[in-house]
C-alpha positions in Angstrom: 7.6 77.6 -36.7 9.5 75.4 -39.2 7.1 72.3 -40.2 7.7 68.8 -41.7 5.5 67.3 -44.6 4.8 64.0 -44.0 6.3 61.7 -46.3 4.5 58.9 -48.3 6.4 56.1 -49.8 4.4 53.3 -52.3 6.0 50.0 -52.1 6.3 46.1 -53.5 8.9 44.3 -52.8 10.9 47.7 -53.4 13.8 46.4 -50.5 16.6 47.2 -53.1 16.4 50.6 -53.1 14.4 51.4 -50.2 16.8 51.9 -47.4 19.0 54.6 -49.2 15.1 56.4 -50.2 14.7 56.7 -46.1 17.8 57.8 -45.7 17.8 60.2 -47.8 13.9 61.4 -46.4 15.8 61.0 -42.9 17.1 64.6 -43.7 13.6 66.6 -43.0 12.6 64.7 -39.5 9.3 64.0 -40.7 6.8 61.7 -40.3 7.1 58.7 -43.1 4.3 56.6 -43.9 5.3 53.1 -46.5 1.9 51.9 -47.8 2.9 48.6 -49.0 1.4 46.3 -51.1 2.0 43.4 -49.8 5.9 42.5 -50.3 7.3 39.7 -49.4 10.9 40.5 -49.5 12.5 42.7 -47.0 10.6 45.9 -47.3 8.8 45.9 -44.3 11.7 45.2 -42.1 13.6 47.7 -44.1 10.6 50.8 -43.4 10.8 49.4 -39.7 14.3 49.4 -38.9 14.1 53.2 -40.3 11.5 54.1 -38.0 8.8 54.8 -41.2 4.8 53.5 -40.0 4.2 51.1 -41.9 0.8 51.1 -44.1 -1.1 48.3 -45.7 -2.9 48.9 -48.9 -4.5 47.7 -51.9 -2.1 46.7 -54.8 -1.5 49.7 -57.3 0.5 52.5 -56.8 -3.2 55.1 -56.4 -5.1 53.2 -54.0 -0.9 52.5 -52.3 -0.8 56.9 -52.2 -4.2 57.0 -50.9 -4.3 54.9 -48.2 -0.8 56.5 -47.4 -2.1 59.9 -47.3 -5.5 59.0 -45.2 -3.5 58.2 -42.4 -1.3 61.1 -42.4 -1.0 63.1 -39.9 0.6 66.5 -41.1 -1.0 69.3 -42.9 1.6 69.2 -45.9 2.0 65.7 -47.6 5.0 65.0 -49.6 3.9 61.8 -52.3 7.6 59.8 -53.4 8.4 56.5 -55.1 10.2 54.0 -53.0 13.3 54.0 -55.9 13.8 57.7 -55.8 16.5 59.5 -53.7 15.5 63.7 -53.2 19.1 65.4 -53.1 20.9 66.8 -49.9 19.3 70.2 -49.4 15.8 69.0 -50.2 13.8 69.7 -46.7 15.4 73.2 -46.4 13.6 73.8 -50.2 10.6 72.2 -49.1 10.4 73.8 -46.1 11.0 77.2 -48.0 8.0 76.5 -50.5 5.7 75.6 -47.7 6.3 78.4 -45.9 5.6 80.9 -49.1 2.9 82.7 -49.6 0.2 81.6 -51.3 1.7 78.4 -51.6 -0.6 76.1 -49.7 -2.9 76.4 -52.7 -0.1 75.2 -55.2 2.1 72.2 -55.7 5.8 71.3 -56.0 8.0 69.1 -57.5 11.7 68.3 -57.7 13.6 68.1 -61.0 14.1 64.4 -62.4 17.8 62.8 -62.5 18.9 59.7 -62.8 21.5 57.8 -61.0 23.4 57.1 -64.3 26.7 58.7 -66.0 25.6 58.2 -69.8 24.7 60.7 -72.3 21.5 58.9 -73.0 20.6 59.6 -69.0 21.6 63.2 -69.5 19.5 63.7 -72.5 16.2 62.2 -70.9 16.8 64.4 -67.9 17.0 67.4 -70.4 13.7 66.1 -72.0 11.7 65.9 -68.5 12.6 69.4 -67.6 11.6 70.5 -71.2 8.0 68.4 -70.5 7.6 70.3 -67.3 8.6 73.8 -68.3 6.4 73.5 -71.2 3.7 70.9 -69.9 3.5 71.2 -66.6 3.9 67.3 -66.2 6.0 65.9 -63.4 6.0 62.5 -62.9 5.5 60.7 -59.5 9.8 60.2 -59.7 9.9 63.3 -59.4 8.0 63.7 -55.5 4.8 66.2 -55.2 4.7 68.2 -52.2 1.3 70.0 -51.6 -0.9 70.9 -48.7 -3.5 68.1 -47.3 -6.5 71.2 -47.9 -5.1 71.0 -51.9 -4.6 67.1 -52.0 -8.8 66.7 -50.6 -9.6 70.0 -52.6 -8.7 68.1 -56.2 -10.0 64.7 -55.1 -6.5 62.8 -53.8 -5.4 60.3 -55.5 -7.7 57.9 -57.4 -8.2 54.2 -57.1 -6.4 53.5 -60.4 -3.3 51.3 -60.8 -1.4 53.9 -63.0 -1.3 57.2 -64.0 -2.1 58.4 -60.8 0.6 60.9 -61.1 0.0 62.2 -64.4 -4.2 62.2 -63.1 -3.4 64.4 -59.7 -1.1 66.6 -61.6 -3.9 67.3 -64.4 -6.3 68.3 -61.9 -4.1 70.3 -60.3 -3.5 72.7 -63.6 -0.4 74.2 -64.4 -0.6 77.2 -62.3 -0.3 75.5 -59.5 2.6 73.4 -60.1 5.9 74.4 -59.2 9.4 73.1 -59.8 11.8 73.6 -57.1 15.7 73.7 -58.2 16.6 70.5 -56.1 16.9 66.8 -57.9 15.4 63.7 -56.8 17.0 61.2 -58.5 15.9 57.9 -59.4 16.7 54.5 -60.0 17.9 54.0 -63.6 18.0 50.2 -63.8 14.4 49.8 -65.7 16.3 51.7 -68.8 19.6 50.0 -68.4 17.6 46.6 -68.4 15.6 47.1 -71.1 17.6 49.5 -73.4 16.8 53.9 -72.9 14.7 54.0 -76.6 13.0 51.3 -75.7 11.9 51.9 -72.2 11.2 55.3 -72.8 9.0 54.9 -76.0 7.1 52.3 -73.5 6.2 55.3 -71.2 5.9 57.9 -73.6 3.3 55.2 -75.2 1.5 54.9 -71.5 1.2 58.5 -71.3 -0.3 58.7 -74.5 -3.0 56.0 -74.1 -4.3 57.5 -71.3 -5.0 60.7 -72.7 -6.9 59.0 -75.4 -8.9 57.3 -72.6 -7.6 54.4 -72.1 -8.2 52.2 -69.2 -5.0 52.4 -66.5 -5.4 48.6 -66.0 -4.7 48.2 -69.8 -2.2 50.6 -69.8 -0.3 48.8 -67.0 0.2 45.6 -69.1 2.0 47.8 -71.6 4.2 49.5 -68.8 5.2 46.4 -66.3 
């Protein structure tokens, strides 16, 4: 029998893009969770309205995923950020991965496009499927889709504010990360507001702080 992951969705005052996200996760039938922050725009009406449960969790994106992902209740959870939109086709690729064999000990993600028309947008897509070919190191805009039995094997996600991707997806070891040949694409605004050099040397910076062991609460001055 065909099976749904259930869908977890971080949020703060994230109403902008959140309706066309849940539409887009509409596609599988699944269960979605929004483990929100605290917003105090329209979010919660927004995750409401699109029949999503609605969550309340610490602030910070880990301790958001977490609390997401303890009250799921499938046996395939499938992590996503509130400004990312996976492509038409997506569930039929999920489904296909979950159902592979061998699979429910490794992890996918979805290749990483922006909803942009510029060169510089082409270019950093090119660059993030470089990082994960050679890396193995999706981001959270990217969506992870793995098995509740791998998510507790690894630990979850921990209680940091940032980072949490980059943290699950190292314990998780390249050999168990998969890309899956489907986009999720993602809200450009944050590069087109504060220029595509400059936004992506900020992350690239983030990225590189916490491998030299930097504290994520640091780290997120330096991203916000």
């Amino acid at each position: 029998m065909e099976q749904s992951p259930t869908i977890v969705i971080p949020t703060l005052n994230a109403a902008a893009g959140l309706a066309a996200t849940l539409a887009a996760c509409a596609e599988a039938g699944a269960e979605i969770l929004v483990a929100d922050a605290g917003s105090t725009d329209g979010t919660a009406a927004i995750a409401r309205a699109a029949g999503a449960r609605l969550v309340q969790a610490p602030h910070g994106r880990g301790m958001q995923l977490a609390a997401g992902a303890a009250e799921a209740r499938g046996d395939w959870l499938f992590f996503l950020h509130a400004d990312t939109r996976p492509a038409s086709g997506w569930s039929a690729a999920a489904r296909a991965f979950m159902a592979g064999p061998g699979n429910r000990g490794r992890a996918a993600h979805f290749a990483f496009a922006l909803d942009d028309p510029s060169p510089e947008a082409r270019r950093l897509e090119r660059l993030v499927a470089w990082r994960c070919r050679a890396l193995a190191l999706p981001y959270g805009d990217q969506g992870l889709l793995l098995s509740r039995a791998l998510y507790e094997a690894v630990g979850g996600f921990r209680p940091i504010p940032l980072m949490e991707d980059v943290d699950l997806v190292r314990r998780l070891g390249r050999r168990r990360i998969v890309g899956l040949p489907v986009p999720a694409v993602t809200s450009a605004e944050r590069w087109r507001r504060e220029g595509w050099r400059r936004r992506s040397a900020r992350n690239l910076a983030c990225l590189s702080l916490w491998f030299l062991g930097v504290p994520p609460r640091l780290i997120r001055k330096l991203y916000a």
